[in-house]
VEXZA-744284 format. One line per field, with one value per residue (C-alpha): x, y, z; chain; residue number from 0; residue in three letters. Coordinates in steps of 0.2 Angstrom, whole numbers, plus 5000, padded with zeros to 4 digits. Layout:
N
x	X/...
y	Y/...
z	Z/...
cadena	A/...
num	NUM/...
residuo	ala/...
end
This chain:
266
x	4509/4518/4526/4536/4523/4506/4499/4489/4469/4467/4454/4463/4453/4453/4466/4463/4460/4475/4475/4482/4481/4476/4477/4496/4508/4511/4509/4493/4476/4465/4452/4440/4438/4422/4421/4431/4421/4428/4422/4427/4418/4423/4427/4436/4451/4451/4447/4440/4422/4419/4419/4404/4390/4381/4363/4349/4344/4362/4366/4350/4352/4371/4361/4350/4362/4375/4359/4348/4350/4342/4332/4336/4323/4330/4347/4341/4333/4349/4360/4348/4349/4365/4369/4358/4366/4383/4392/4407/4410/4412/4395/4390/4386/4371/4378/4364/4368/4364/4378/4383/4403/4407/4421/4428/4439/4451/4462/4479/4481/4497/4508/4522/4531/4530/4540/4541/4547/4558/4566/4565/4576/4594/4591/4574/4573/4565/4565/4553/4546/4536/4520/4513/4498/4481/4488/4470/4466/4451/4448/4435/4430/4412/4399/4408/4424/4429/4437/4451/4452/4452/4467/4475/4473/4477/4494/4497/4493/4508/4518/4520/4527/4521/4508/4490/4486/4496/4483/4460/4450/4437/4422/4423/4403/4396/4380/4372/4386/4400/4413/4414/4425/4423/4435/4426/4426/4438/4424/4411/4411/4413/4403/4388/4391/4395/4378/4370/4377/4376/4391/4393/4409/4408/4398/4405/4423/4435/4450/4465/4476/4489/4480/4477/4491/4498/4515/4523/4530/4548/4550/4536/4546/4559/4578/4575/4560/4569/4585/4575/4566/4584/4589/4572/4577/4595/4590/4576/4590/4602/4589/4584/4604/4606/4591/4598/4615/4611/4597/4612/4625/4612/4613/4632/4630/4619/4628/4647/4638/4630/4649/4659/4647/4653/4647/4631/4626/4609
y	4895/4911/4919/4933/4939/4934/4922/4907/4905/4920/4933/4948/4966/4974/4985/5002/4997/5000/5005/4997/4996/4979/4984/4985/4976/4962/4945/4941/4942/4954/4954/4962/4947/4935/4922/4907/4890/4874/4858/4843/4826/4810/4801/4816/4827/4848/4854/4867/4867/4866/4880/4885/4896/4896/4894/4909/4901/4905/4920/4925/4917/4924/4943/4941/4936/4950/4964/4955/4970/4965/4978/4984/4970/4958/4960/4961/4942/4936/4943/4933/4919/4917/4921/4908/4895/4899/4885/4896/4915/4922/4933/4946/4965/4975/4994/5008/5014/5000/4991/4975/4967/4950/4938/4926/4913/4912/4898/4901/4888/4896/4888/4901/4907/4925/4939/4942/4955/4952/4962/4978/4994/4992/4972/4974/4962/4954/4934/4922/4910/4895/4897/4882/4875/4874/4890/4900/4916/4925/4943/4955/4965/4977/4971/4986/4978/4972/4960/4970/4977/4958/4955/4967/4963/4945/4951/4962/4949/4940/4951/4946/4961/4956/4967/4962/4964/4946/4937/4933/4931/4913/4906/4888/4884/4864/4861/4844/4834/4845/4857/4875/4888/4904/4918/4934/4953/4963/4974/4961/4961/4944/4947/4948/4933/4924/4933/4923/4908/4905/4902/4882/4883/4864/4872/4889/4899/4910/4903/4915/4909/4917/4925/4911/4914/4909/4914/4923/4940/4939/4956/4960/4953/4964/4959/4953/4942/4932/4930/4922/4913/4907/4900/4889/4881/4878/4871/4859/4856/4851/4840/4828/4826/4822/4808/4803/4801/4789/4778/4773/4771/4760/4751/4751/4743/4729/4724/4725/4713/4702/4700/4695/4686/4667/4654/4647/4658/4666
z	4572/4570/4552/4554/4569/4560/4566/4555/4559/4571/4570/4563/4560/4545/4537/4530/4511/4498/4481/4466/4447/4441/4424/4425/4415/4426/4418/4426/4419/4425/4440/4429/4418/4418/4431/4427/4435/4439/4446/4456/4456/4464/4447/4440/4442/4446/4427/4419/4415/4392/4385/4376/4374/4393/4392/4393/4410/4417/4413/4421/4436/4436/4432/4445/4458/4454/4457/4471/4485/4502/4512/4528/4536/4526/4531/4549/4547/4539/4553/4565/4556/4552/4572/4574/4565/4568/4577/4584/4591/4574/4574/4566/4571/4564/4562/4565/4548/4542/4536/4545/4550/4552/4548/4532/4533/4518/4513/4505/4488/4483/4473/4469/4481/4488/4495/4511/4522/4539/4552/4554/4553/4545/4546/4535/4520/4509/4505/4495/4505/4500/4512/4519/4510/4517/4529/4530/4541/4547/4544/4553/4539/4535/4523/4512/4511/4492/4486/4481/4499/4507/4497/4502/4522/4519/4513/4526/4540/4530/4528/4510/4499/4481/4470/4476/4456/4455/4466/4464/4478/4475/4480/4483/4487/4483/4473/4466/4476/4466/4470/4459/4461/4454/4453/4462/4452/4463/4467/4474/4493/4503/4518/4509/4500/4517/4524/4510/4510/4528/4540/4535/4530/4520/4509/4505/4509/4500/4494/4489/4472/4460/4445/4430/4418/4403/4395/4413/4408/4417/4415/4427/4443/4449/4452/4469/4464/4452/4460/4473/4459/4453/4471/4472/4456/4461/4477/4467/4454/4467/4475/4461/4457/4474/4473/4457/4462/4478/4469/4455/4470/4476/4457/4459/4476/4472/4454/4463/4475/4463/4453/4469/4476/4477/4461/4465/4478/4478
cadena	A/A/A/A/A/A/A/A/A/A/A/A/A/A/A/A/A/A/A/A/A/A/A/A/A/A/A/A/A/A/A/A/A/A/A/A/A/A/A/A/A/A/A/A/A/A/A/A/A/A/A/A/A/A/A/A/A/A/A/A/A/A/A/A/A/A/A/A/A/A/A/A/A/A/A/A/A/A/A/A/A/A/A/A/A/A/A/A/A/A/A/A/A/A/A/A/A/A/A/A/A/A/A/A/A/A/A/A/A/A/A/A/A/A/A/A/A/A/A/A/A/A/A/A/A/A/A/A/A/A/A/A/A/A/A/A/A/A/A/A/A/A/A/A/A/A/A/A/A/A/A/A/A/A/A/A/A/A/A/A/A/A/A/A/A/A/A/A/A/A/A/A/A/A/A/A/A/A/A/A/A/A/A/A/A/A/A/A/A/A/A/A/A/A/A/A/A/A/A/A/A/A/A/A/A/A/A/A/A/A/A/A/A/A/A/A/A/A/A/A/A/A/A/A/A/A/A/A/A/A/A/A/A/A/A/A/A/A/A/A/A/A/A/A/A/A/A/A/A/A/A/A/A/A/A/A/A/A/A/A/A/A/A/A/A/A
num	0/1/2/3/4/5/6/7/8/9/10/11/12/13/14/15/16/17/18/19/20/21/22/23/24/25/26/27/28/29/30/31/32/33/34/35/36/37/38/39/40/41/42/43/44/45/46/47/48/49/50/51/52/53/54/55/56/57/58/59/60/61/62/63/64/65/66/67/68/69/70/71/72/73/74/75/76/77/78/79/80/81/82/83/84/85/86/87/88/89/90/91/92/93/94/95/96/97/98/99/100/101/102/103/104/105/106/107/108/109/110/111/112/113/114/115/116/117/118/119/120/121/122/123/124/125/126/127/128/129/130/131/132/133/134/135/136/137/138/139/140/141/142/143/144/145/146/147/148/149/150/151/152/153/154/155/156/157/158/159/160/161/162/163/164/165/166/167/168/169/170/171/172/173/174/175/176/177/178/179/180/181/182/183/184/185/186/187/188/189/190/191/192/193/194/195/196/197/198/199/200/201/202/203/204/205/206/207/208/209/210/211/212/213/214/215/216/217/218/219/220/221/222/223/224/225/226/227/228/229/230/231/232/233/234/235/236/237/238/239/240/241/242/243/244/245/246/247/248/249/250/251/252/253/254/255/256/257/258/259/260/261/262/263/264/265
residuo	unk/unk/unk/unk/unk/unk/unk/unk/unk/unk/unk/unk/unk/unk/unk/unk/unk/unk/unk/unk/unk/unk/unk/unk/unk/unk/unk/unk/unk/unk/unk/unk/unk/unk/unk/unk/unk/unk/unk/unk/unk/unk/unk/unk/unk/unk/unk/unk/unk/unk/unk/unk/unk/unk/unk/unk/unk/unk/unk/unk/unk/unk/unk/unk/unk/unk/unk/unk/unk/unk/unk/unk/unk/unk/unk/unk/unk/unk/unk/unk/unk/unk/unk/unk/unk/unk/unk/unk/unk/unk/unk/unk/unk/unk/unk/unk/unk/unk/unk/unk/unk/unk/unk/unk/unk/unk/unk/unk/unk/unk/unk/unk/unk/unk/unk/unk/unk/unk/unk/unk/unk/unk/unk/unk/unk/unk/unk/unk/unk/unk/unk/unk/unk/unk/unk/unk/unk/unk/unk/unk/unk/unk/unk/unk/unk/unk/unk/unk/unk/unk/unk/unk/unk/unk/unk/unk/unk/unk/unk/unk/unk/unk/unk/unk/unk/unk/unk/unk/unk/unk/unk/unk/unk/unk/unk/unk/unk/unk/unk/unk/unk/unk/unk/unk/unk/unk/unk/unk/unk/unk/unk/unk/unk/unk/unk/unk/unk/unk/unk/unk/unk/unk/unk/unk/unk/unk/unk/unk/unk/unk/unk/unk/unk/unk/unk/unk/unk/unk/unk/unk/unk/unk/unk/unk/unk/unk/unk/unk/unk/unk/unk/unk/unk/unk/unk/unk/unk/unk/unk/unk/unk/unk/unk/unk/unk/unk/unk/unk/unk/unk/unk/unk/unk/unk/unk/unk/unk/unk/unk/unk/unk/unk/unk/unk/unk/unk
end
């Protein structure tokens, strides 16, 4: 399915990175804050882990993870095996310099919408668009590749206009029969993680949300965003009256019924 000539699901190379500020005064947190996990059970609902102290054991592990470097033979055996395992086309490529490219698959669980370009010369615009959840798309990228620089690409492929700084990249990977997800540091770099993890994609993938917020700086968004902003709420706001409106015609309906309907009837 096509959205303004990007298509949804297809293998799309990489973009030449692009730069931006995330400290900027935008309303969203920043991607250089600490992880922020969260789990699913069956018995419970999507919520966020206690806070609290993490234990010695965990912060080690985390340490260890975030500074494990893999040697050139090491990756070599994990390319092979991940090749190996993989249940599709989407290999990867050992480089001679060493570094390695492959692809990620990213699922889109936006729940604002975003701006989007259309048309081009004189007729070029911009409108916001809801885009349809559970949308996801495959990028060729190098093991250099950043998070930061993944974002990017994915909002190129859409076409969507908005400061990457408003949106986190996240790994979604199952352990002990639950679901975490983690936000990634802008400057970690996905491929390695997928080399890691393996190419079973029930078990690990990248998930692309709006930054966690709290009180939304308004003033952040420019004109056009919020007009746009204002015509969603209209259109919901004229939508629930509408419902309104016919489920008490439907009242009305049934009690004028009721009081002309003859004596004794049922």
């Amino acid at each position: 399915m096509s959205y303004f000539g990007c298509s949804y699901g297809r293998n799309e190379n990489f973009s030449p990175p692009m730069t931006w500020n995330s400290t900027m005064s935008s309303g969203y947190s920043s991607l250089e804050e600490d992880s922020e996990e969260y789990f699913f059970t069956a018995r419970t609902s999507f919520f966020k882990k206690p806070s609290g102290k993490p234990t010695e054991s965990k912060n080690v592990e985390k340490e260890r993870e975030r500074r494990t470097q893999l040697s050139s033979e090491e990756i070599r055996q994990k390319v092979e095996q991940y090749n190996a395992l993989t249940k599709d086309h989407l290999k990867m490529t050992l480089i001679p310099n060493g570094e390695y490219t492959g692809f990620i698959k990213v699922q889109l669980e936006l729940k604002r919408p975003v701006t989007v370009r259309g048309g081009t010369g004189p007729e070029a615009g911009e409108e916001a668009f809801y885009l349809p959840q559970g949308s996801a798309n495959t990028l060729h990228v190098s093991s250099e590749s950043t998070v930061k620089q993944v974002i990017v690409a994915l909002l190129r492929k859409f076409t969507v206009a908005d400061n990457p700084a408003k949106y986190a990249l996240y790994k979604r990977y199952s352990r002990e029969e639950q679901v975490y997800v983690c936000k990634l540091a802008e400057v970690e770099k996905p491929l390695y993680l997928r080399l890691v993890a393996g190419p079973d994609a029930d078990t690990f993938g990248f998930v692309l949300r709006e930054q966690q917020t709290g009180e939304v700086m308004w003033d952040a968004f420019s004109i056009p965003e919020l007009c746009n902003f204002l015509r969603f709420l209209e259109k919901e706001e004229k939508e629930q009256e509408d419902a309104i409106r016919r489920r008490y015609d439907n009242y009305r309906q049934k009690l004028q019924e009721a009081l002309h309907a003859p004596p004794g009837a049922p």
